[in-house]
C-alpha positions as CSV (number, residue, x, y, z in Angstrom):
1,X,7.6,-18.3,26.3
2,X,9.1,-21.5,25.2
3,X,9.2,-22.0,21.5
4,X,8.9,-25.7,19.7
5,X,10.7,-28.2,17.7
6,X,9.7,-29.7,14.8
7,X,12.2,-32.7,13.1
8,X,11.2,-32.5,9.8
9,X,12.5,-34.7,6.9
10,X,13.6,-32.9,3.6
11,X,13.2,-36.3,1.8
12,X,15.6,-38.2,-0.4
13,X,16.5,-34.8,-2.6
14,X,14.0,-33.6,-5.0
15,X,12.2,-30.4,-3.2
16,X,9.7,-31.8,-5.1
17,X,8.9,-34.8,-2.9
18,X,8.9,-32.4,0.2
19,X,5.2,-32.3,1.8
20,X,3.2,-29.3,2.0
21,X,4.0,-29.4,6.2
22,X,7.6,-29.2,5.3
23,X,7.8,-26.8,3.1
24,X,4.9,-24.2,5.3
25,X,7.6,-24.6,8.4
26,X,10.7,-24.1,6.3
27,X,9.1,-20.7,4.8
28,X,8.0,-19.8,8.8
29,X,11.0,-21.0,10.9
30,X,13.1,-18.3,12.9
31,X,15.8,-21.0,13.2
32,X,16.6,-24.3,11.1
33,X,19.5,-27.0,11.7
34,X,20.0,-28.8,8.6
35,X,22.2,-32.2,7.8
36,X,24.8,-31.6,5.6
37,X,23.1,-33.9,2.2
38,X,20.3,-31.9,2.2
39,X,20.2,-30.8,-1.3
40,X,20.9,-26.6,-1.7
41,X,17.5,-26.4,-3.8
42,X,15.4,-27.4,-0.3
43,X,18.0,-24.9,1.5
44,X,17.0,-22.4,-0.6
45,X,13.2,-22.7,0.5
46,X,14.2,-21.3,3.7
47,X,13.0,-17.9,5.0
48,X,15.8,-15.1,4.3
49,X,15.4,-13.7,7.8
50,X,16.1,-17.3,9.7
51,X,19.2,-18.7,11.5
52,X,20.7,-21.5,9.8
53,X,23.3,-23.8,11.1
54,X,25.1,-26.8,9.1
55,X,24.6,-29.5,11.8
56,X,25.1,-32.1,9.8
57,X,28.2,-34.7,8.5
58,X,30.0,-36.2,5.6
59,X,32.3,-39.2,5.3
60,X,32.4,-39.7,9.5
61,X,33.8,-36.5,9.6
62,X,31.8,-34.3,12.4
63,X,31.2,-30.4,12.2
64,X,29.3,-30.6,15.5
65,X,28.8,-33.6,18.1
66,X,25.3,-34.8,18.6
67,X,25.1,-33.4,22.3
68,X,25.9,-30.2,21.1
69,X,23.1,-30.6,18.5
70,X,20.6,-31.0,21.0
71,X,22.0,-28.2,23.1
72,X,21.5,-25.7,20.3
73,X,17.5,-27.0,19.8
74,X,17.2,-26.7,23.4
75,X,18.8,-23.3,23.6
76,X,17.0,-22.2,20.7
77,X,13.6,-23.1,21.6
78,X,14.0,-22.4,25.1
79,X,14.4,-18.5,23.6
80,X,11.2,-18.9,21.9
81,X,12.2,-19.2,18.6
82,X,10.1,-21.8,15.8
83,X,12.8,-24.6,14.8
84,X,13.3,-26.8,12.6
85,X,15.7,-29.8,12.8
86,X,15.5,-30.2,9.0
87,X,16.6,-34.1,8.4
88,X,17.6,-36.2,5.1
89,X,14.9,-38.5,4.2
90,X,12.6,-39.7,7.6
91,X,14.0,-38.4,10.7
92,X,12.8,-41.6,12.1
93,X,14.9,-43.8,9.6
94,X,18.4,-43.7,10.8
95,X,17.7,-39.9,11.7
96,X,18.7,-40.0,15.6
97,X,14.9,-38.4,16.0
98,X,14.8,-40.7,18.9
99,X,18.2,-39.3,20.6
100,X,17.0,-36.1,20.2
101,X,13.6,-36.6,20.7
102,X,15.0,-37.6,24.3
103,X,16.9,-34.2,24.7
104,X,13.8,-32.2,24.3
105,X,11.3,-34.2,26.4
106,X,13.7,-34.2,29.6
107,X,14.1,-30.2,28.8
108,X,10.0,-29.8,28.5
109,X,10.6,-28.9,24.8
110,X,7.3,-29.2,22.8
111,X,8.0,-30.6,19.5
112,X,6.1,-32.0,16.7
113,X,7.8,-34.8,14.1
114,X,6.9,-34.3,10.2
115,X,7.6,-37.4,8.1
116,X,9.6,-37.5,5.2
117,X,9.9,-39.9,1.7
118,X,12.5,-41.8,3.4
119,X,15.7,-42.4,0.9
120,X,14.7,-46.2,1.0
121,X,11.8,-45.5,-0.9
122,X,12.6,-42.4,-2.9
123,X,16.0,-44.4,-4.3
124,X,14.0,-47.4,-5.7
125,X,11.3,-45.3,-7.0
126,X,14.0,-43.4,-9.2
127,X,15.6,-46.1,-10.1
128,X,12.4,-48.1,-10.7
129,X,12.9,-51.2,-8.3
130,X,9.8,-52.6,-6.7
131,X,11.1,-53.5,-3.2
132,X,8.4,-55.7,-2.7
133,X,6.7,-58.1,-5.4
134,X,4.5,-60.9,-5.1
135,X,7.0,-63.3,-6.9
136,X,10.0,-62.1,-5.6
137,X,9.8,-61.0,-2.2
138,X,6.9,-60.4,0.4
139,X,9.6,-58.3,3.3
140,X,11.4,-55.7,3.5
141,X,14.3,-54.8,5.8
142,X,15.8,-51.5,6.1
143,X,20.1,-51.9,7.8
144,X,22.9,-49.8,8.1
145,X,26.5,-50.6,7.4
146,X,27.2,-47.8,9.9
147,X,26.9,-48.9,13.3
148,X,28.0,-46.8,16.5
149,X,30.7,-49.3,17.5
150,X,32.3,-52.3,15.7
151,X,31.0,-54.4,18.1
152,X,27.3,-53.4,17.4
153,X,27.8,-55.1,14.2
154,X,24.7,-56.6,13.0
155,X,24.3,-60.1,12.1
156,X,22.5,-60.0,8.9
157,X,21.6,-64.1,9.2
158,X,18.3,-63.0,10.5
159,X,17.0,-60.9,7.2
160,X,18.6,-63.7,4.6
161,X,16.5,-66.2,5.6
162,X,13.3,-64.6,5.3
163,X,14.1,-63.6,1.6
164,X,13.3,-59.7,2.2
165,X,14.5,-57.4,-0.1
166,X,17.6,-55.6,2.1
167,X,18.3,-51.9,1.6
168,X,21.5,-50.8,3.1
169,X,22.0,-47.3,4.2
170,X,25.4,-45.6,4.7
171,X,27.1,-48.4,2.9
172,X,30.2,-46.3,2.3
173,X,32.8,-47.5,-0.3
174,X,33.8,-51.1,0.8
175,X,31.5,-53.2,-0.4
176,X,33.9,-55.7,-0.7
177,X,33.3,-56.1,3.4
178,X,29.5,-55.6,3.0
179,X,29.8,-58.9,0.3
180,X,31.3,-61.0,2.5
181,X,29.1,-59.8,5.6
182,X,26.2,-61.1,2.9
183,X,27.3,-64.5,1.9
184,X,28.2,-65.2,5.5
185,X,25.0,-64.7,6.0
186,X,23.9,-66.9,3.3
187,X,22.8,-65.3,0.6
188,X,23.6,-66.4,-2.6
189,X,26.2,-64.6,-4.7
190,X,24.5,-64.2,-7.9
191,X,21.8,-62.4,-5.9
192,X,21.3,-59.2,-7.6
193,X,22.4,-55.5,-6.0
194,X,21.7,-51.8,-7.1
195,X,23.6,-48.8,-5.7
196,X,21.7,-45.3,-6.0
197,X,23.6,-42.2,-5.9
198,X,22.1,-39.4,-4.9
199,X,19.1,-40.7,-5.5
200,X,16.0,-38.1,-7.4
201,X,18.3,-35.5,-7.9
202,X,19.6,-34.1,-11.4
203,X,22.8,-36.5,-10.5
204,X,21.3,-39.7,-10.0
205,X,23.6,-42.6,-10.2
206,X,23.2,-46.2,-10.4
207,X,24.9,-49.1,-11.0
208,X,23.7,-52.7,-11.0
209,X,25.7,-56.2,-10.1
210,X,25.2,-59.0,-8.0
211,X,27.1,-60.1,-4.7
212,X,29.6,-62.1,-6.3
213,X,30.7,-58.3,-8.3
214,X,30.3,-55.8,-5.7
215,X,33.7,-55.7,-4.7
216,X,34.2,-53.7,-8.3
217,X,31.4,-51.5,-7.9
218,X,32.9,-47.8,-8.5
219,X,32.9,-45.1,-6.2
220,X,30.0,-43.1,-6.4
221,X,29.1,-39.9,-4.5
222,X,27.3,-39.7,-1.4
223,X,24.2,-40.8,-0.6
224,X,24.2,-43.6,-1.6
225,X,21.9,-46.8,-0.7
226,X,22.2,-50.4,-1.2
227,X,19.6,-52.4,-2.4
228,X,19.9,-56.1,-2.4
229,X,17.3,-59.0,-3.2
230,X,15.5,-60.4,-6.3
231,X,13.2,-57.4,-6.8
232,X,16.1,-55.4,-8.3
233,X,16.0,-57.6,-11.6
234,X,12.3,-56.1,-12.4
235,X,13.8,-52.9,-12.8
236,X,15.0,-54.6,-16.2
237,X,11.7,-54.3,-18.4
238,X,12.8,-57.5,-20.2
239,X,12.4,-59.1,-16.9
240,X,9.0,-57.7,-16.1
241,X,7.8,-58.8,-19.1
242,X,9.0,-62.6,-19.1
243,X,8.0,-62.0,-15.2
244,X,4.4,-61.0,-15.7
245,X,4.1,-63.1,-19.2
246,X,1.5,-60.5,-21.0
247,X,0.4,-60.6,-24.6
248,X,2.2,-57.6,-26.9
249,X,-0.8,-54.8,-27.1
250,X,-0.9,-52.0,-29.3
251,X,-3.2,-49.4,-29.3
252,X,-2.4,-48.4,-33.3
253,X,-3.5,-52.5,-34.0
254,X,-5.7,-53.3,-31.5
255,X,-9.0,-51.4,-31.2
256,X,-9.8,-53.2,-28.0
257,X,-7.9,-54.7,-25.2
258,X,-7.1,-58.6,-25.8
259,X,-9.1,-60.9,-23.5
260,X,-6.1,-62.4,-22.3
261,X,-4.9,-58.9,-21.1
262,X,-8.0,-57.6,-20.4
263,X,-8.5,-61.2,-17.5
264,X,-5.0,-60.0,-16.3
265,X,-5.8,-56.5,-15.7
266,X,-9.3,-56.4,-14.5
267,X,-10.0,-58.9,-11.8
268,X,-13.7,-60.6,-12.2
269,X,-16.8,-59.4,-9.9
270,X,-17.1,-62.0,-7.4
271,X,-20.2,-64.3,-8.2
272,X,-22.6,-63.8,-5.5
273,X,-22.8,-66.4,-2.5
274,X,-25.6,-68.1,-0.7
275,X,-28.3,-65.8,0.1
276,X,-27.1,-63.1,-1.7
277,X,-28.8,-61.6,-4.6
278,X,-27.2,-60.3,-7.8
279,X,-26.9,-56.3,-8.0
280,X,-29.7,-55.2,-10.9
């Protein structure tokens, strides 16, 4: 009897943003194939008794070639054993899910997939960005820096003019070549950038600049994301407060809201329209 697949993402770190799903197949798996950033603490939710193989990479350096990864799955399941492929983040954001997705359907391989808090999202939560605001930008575009050739280079012209928020993955340490890869692409170099190390772990890093200074940004351990766009200046509460404009409040001088705040908080009941009759 065949056994199944499941490519599961461990999310950006915390084993505390793992879902339920995750963490029930980690604690049943026979076998599990792990990247090499997933954090020890989600490592350690593994079942004693399983098989556990470092699959994964740092720093372009390969412990094991992608084809071999999917041999192992393949070989695995095919011996009925429950495994997971145990990704950073998604496995369908920059995961190669869909390369190894592939390997299993030509090999009859059943397989479930069991999103993740991608790092995208995780990284600007800790760090308090808002990667989308009404104001500031209405896109987002998730890019890597990483491609599989140099000639697959992206041309990043196409996400500066719609004024999305850009988060970078994989930007590795020359950010002096992901600068000028921006303002070729026109955007402005005064446009604000975050970097987010290791993002919701005890060892969170981040450092802001704009494009113009990312060139002296220091080297910070991997993961690490990129997030570029005007959003990251409302994770300065100054800024959110000049942004949004609301009246100082405080509950020790105030014993009710301010009508001002109270308009900006609470939108008004619609009045009702023709033929419609007021609720009693």
């Amino acid at each position: 009897m065949k056994g199944k697949v499941y490519l599961v993402g461990a999310g950006p770190g915390d084993p505390e943003l793992l879902t339920v799903k995750a963490l029930r197949l980690l604690q049943g798996a026979e076998a599990v194939l792990h990247d090499d950033l997933v954090a020890p603490e989600i490592l350690q939710l593994i079942r004693p008794s399983a098989q556990i193989y470092d699959v994964g990479k740092r720093c372009g350096k390969k412990k094991i070639q992608q084809g071999e990864i999917n041999s192992l799955m393949v070989a695995l399941a095919v011996s009925g054993l429950r495994v997971v492929r145990l990704k950073g983040g998604d496995p369908l954001i920059f995961g190669r899910a869909g390369e190894e997705m592939e390997a299993l359907r030509s090999n009859n391989i059943p397989f479930e997939i069991v999103p993740g808090v991608t790092s995208a999202m995780g990284a600007a939560a800790a760090a308090q960005i808002p990667l989308t605001h009404r104001r500031a930008s209405a896109a987002l575009v998730l890019i890597t820096a990483h491609r599989a050739s140099p000639k697959d280079a992206a041309d990043w012209s196409r996400y500066i003019g719609s004024g999305a928020t850009l988060v970078i993955y994989m930007p590795g340490q020359n950010y002096s070549d992901i600068a000028k890869r921006l303002t070729a692409a026109g955007l402005e170099s005064s446009t604000p950038c975050a970097i987010i190390s290791r993002a919701t772990t005890k060892y969170q890093q981040t450092h802001r600049t704009t494009v113009f200074d990312l060139h002296r940004t220091p080297q910070l351990a991997a993961p690490t994301l990129l997030v570029v766009g005007e959003v990251v200046r409302l994770a300065n509460p100054a800024a959110v407060a000049a942004e949004l404009a609301l009246p100082e409040f405080s509950p020790a001088k105030d014993k009710v809201l301010p009508h001002a705040l109270f308009k900006a908080v609470l939108p008004q009941a619609p009045r009702p329209g023709a033929g419609e009759e007021p609720m009693s």
